[in-house]
C-alpha positions in Angstrom: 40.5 5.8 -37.6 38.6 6.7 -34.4 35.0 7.2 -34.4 33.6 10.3 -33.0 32.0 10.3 -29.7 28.2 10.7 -29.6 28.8 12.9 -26.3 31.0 15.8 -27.3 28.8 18.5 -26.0 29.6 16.8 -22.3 32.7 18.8 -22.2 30.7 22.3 -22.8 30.8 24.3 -20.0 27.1 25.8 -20.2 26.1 21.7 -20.2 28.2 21.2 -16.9 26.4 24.6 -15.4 22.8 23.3 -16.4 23.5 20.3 -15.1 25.4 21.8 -11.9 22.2 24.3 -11.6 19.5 21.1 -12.1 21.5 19.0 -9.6 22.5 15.9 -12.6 26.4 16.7 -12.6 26.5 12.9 -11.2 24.6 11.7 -14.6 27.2 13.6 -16.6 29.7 12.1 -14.9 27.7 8.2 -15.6 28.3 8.9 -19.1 31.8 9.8 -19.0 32.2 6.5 -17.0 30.6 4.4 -19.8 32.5 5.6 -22.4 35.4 5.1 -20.5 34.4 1.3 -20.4 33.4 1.5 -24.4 36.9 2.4 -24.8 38.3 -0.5 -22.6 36.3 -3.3 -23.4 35.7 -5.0 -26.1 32.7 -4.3 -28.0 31.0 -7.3 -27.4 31.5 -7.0 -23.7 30.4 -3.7 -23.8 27.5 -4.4 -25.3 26.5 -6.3 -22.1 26.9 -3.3 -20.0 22.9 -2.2 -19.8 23.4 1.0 -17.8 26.0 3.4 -15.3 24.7 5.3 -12.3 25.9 7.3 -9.8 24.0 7.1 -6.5 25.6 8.1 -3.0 29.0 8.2 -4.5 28.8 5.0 -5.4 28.7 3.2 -9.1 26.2 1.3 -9.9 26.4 -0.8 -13.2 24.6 -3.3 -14.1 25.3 -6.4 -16.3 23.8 -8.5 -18.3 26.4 -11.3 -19.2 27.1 -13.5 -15.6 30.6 -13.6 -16.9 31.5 -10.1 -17.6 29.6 -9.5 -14.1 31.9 -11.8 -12.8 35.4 -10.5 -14.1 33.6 -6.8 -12.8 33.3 -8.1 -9.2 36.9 -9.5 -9.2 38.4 -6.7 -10.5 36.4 -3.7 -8.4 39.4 -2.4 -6.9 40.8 -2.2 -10.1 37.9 -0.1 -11.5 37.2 1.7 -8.8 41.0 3.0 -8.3 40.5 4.1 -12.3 37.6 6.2 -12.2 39.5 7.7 -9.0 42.2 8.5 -10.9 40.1 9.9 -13.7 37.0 11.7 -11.8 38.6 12.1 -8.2 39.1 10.5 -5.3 36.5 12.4 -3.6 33.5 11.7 -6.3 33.3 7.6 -5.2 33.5 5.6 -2.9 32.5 2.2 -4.0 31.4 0.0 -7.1 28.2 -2.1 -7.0 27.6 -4.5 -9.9 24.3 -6.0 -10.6 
């Protein structure tokens, strides 16, 4: 049994105007990224996942476990071609990890 996302009311649409009106769509889309990740990983990797930002079109997440920052950096192409996929190709252009 699936749990039930604690970010249902992202896909409202008077959210996405708000946001679109108070210039945060890009925070929107930060929290649509991380629970993208809570569904791939693991829970105890995502638990070292402290936060997801968008800044310039790129992706900034940082990490707390050296490994898990590790397997991030090797496989940024990998991400980065996801979220693509998922968000547009326009939306990013990179993937920092910290």
């Amino acid at each position: 049994m699936k749990k039930n996302k604690k970010r249902e009311f992202q896909s409202s649409e008077l959210v996405k105007s708000f946001a679109r009106i108070h210039g945060f769509e890009h925070k929107l889309v930060a929290f649509e990224i991380k629970d993208f990740l809570e569904d791939y990983l693991d829970e105890s990797l995502f638990n070292e996942i402290r936060s997801v930002n968008i800044e310039n079109g790129c992706i900034i997440i940082k990490i707390d476990s050296p490994l898990l920052k590790h397997d991030f950096q090797m496989r940024k192409g990998f991400y980065l071609k996801k979220f693509q996929d998922k968000f547009g190709e326009d939306q990013f252009n990179d993937i920092q990890i910290l």
